[in-house]
N, C-alpha and C positions, 0 to 999 in steps of 0.2 A: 508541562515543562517548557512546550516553546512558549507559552504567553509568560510565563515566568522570565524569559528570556530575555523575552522581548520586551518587557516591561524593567527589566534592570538592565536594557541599551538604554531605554529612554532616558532614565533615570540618571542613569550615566554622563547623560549631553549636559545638562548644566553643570554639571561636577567640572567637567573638561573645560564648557565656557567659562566658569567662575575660578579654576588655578588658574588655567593659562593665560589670564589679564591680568588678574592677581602679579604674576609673573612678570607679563611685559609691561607693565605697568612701573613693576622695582625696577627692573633690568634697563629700559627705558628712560622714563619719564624722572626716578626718585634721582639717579647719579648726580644730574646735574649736566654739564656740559661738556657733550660726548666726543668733543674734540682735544678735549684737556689733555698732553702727552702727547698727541699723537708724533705730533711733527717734534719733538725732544725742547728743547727746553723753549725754542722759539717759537710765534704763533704760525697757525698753518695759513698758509696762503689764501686767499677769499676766497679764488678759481676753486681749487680743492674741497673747501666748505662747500662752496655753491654746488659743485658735481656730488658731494657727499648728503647733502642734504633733499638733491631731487631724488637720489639715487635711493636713500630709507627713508624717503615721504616724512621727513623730519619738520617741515611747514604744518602738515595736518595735525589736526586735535592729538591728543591719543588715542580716541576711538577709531578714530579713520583709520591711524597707522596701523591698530590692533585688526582691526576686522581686514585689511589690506594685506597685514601679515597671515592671517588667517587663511585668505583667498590662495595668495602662492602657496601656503602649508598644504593644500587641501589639493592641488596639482602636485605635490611632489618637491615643490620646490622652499628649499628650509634656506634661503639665503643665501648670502655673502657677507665675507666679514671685510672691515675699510682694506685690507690689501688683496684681493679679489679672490680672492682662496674660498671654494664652495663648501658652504655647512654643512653639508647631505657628504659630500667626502669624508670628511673630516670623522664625522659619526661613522660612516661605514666603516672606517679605517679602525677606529677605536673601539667601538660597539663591542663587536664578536670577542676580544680582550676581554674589558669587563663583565660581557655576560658570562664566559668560562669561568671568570674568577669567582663570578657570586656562585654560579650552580655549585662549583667545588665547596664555598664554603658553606651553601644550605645544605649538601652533601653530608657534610662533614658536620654540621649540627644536629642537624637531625638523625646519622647513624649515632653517634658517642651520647647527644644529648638523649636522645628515646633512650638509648639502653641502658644508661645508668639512670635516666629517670623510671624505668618501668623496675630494671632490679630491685631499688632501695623501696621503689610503692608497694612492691607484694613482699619483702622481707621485713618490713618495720624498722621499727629501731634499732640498730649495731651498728658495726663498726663500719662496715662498707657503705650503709646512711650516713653515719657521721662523716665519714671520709667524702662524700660526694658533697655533700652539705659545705665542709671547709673548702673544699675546690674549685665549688661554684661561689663562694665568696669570695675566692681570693681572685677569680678569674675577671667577678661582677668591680672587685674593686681597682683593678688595672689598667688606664688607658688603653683603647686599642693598639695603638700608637707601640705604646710600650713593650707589648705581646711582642709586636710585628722588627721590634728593632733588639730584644731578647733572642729571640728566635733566628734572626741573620746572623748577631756577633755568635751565638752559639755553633747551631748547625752550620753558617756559612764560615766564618774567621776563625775560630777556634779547632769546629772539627773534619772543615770541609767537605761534609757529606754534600752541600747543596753549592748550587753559583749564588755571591752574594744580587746578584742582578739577575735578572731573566734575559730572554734574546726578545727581538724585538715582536715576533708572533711567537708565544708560549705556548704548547699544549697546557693539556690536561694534567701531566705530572709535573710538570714546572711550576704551576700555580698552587700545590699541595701544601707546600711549606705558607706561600702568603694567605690559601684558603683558609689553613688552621687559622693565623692571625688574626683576619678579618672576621672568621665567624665565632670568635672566641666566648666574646658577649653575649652574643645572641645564645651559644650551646650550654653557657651557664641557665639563662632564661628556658632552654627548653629540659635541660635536665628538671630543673624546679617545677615546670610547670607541666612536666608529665609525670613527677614523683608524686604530687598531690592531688593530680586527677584520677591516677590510678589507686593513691590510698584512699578516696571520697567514693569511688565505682566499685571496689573487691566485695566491699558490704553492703550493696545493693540486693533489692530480691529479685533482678533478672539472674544475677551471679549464682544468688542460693539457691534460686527454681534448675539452674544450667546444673551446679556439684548434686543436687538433690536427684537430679535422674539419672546421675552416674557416667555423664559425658567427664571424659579425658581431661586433666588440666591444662593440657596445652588448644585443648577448644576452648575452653571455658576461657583463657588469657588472651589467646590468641582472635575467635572468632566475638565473644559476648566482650568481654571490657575492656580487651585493648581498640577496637572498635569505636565504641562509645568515648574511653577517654583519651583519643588520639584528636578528637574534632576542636577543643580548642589549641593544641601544637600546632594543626594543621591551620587554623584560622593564623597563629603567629611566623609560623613557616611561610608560608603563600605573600602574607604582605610582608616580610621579610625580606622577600626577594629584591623588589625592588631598594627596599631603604639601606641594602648593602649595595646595589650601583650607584647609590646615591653618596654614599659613605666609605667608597674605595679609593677617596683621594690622598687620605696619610699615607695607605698599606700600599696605594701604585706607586706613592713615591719613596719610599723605604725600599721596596722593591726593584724600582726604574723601570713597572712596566707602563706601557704606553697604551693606556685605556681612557675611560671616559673622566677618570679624576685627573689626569694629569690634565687632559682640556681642556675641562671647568677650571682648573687653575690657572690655566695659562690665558685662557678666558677673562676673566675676572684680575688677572695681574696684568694684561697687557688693554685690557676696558675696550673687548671685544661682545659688544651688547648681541650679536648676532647667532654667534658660538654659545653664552649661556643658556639665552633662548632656548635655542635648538636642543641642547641636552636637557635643561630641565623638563620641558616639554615631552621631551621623549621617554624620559624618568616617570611623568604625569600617567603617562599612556599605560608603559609596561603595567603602574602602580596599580591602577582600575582595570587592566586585563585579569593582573592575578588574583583581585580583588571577588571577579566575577566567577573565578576558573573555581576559586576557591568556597564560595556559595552554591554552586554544582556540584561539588564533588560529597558535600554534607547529605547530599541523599544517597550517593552508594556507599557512607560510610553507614550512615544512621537510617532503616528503611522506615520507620517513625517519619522523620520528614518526608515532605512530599509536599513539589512546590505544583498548584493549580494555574 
């Protein structure tokens, strides 16, 4: 297990070098001219240019600036954006937001998506199949967007149960209502995708050797195929995670919470190349943690694997 480990760090490292240029590369080099706007409709001053430009190594290649950017990442230090405000704040400040928001809605996908995908795969075809089947259509066919602005006019303006905004640090049950939203798509995907791995796995011969000796149904579901057909949810849960911090920028702003999509946007709208960086990057990172968490954990689901 540790060379296995250790051998999917290594593996790792070009992944990391090849987004993250990839990245500052667009972020960077494609915009064009990163002064455009700043000073509002008139040009910025030369002084300003000149301080701005020793300031993010904007003379060097792109590789110089890339591997430069690199060296402060690798100290702790994620930048400054042109009006001197530290990136590394900025993420802290935001971070622990969106990362509540996604864990609620992988939460929340995975309890409603497994259950109604495991019910309809060991009952076959009726009506509670059918019924998941139309649900996860209608949910697969709806902008997130949509869910998440359904969901406020309802429970917030309509019936008051929720604040149509959040405060500005939200627990855990303030993020419920935007969890649902956010992971709406994804719990369609996992309903489907655990309703057919556990109708492909019931008529297996580990299943029929487990009823053939007279173990319990709730072992036979519980410990032999929901086991086995949980490992690909579990592959799409895991990298999941990330690609909802990545995708929480409609639902924080229908929301008004103040996480890592409202900064990517403000980012990106105010052509703050230092702030994208920083959060795509850190998106990168989470992505190949869970990436990694999630290739480990295939051997205490499945004792068949076994990584040397």
């Amino acid at each position: 297990m540790t060379r296995y480990i250790l051998r999917r760090l290594l593996q790792l490292i070009p992944v990391f070098f090849g987004t993250t240029f990839l990245i500052y590369v667009l972020v960077w080099a494609v915009p064009g001219d990163p002064f455009a706007g700043k000073c509002g409709q008139a040009a910025c001053p030369q002084a300003y240019v000149d301080l701005m430009t020793q300031k993010f190594h904007l003379d060097d290649n792109i590789f110089v600036q890339y591997f430069k950017y690199l060296g402060d990442l690798f100290t702790g230090d994620w930048g400054e954006t042109f009006n001197g405000n530290s990136v590394g704040e900025l993420i802290g400040n935001s971070y622990p937001i969106t990362l509540r928001l996604a864990v609620v809605a992988v939460a929340i996908e995975a309890v409603i998506g497994l259950t109604a995908g495991v019910l309809t795969g060991l009952r076959g075809k009726g009506f509670l199949d059918n019924l998941v089947l139309v649900s996860t259509t209608f949910l697969i066919s709806l902008p997130v967007f949509v869910t998440a602005i359904v969901l406020q006019l309802v429970l917030g303006t309509e019936l008051g149960i929720i604040d149509i905004s959040v405060s500005d640090n939200p627990g855990f049950g303030e993020l419920i209502v935007p969890g649902i939203a956010l992971g709406s798509l994804s719990m369609a995907y996992v309903a489907r995708l655990s309703r057919t791995s556990i109708a492909e796995n019931r008529h297996a011969d580990y299943v029929r050797t487990a009823i053939a000796k007279g173990q319990p149904r709730s072992r036979v579901v519980g410990v032999h195929l929901l086991r086995n057909s949980v490992i690909p949810v579990l592959t799409f849960l895991g990298t999941d995670l990330g690609t909802l911090m990545g995708g929480a920028i409609v639902t924080e702003g229908v929301f008004n919470i103040n996480g890592l999509g409202g900064l990517i946007f403000r980012g990106i709208q105010n052509r703050e190349s230092a702030t994208v960086t920083g959060v795509v990057v850190l998106l990168v990172l989470v992505y190949l943690l869970m990436s990694l968490i999630v290739d480990l954990l295939y051997a205490v689901l499945d004792p068949r694997i076994r990584y040397d």
